[in-house]
C-alpha positions in Angstrom: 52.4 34.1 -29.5 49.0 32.2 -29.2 48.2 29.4 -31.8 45.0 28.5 -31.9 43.9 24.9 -33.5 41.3 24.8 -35.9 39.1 21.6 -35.3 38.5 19.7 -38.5 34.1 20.2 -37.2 35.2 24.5 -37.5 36.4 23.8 -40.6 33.7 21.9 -42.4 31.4 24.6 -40.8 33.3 27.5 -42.2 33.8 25.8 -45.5 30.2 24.9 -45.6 29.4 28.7 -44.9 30.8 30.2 -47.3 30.0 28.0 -49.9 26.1 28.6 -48.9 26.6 32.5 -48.7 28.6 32.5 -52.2 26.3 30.2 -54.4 23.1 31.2 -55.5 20.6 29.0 -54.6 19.2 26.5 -56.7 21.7 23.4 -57.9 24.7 25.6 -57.7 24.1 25.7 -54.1 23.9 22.7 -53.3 26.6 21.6 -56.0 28.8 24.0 -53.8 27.8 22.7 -50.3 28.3 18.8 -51.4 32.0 20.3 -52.7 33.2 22.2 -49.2 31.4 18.8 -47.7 33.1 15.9 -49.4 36.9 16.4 -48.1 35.7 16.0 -44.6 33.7 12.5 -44.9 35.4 9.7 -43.4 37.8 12.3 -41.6 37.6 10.1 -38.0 38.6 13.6 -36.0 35.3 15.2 -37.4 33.0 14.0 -34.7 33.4 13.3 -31.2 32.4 10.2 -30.0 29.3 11.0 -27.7 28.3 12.3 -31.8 28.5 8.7 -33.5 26.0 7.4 -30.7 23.1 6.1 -32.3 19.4 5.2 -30.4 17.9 1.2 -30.6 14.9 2.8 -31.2 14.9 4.8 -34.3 18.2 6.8 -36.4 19.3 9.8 -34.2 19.7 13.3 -35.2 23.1 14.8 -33.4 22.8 19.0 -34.4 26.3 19.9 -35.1 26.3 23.5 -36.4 23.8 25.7 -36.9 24.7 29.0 -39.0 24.2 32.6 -36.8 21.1 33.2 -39.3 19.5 29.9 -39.5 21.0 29.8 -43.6 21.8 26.2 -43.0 22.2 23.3 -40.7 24.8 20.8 -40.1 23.3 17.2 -38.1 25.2 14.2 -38.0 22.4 11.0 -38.5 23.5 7.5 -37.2 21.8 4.8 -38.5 22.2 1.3 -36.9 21.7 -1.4 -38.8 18.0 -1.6 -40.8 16.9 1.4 -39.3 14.9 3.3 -41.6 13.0 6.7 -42.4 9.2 7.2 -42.9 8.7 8.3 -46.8 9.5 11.8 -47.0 10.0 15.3 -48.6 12.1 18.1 -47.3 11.3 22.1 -46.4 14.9 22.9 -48.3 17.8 22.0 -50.4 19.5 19.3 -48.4 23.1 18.1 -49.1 23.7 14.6 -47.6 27.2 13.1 -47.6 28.1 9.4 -46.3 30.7 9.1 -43.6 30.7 5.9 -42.3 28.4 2.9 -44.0 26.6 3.0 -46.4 22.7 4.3 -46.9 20.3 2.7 -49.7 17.9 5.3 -50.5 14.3 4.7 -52.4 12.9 7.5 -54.6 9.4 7.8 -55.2 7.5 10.2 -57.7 3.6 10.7 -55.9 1.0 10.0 -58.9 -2.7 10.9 -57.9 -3.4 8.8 -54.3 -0.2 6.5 -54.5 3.3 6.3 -55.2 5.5 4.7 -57.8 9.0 3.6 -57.1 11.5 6.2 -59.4 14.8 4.8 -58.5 17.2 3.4 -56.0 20.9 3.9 -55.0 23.5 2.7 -52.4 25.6 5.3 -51.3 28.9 4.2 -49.4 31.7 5.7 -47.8 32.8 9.7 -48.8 29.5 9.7 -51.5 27.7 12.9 -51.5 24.4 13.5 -52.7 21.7 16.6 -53.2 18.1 17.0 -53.1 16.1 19.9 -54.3 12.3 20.3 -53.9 10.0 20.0 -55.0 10.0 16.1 -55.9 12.7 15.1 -53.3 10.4 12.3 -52.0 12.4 9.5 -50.7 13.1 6.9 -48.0 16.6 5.9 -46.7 17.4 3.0 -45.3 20.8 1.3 -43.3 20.9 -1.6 -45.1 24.8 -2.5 -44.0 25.4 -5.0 -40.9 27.0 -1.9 -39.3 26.6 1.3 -38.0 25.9 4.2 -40.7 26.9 7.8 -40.1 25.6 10.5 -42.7 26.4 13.8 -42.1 23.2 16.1 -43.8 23.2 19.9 -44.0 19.8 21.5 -44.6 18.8 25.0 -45.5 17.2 25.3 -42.5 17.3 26.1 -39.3 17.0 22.8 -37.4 16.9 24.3 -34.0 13.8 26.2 -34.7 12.0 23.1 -37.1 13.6 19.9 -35.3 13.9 18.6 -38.4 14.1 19.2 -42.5 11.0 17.0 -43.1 7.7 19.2 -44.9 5.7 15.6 -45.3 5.5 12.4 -44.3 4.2 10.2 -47.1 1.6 7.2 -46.3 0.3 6.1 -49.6 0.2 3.0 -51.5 3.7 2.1 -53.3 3.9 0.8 -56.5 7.1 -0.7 -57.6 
């Protein structure tokens, strides 16, 4: 008798599958994906350690799982401390859960040729958020003395993309 061990990372992907393929989309997807994600954050057997590495230069993306159709995409982002995205929207739904850290993320509503500041929120340890576009626009920020770990899954195919970003945003802010 063989007895095969089911990695906590083939879980979360088979979790997070069929939560995509039996939710329609729209906020009931992602409410589903950010349930089948939130058991697994802060699980310390979820990633390996060559997955936690982050880059002086900029946060790093690590792909973890990408589904056989390109339905969704599973990256692990690590942030070191005050690292920091450019303003952005997303191509997709995007479910983002914290699993290490904490992330302070800026929204921004775009008025004519500028934008205006729409709300801020620190996310910490095993919190597990959703954006849906249009009007996802945001900028997220490690604001903690130590490393941050997010794990993000995207309706996308990351492989083919590189990333879930549609737009870069380089207006004016107003707070």
């Amino acid at each position: 008798m063989t007895t095969t061990m089911i990695t906590p990372l083939a879980a979360l992907t088979s979790d997070l599958d069929a939560a995509v393929r039996h939710s329609v989309p729209g906020r009931a997807r992602v409410g589903a994906v950010g349930e089948a994600l939130a058991p697994y954050l802060g699980d310390p057997r979820l990633l390996s350690p060559a997955q936690c590495v982050g880059d002086p230069e900029h946060y790093r993306q690590h792909l973890l799982h990408v589904a056989h159709d390109g339905a969704f995409s599973l990256v692990a982002l690590v942030w070191l401390p005050g690292q920091t995205t450019p303003i952005h929207d997303h191509l997709s739904w995007c479910v983002v859960g914290v699993h290490a850290g904490e992330e302070h993320e800026t929204r921004y509503l775009r008025v004519a040729d500028r934008l205006i500041v729409d709300g801020e929120d620190v996310a910490g340890p095993g919190t597990v958020t959703g954006l849906l576009p249009p009007g996802d626009i945001h900028r997220v920020t490690n604001t903690a003395p130590t490393t941050t770990i997010s794990l993000h899954v995207y309706g996308v195919d990351v492989r083919k993309l590189g990333s879930s970003i549609r737009r870069r945003y380089d207006l004016p802010v107003q707070g």
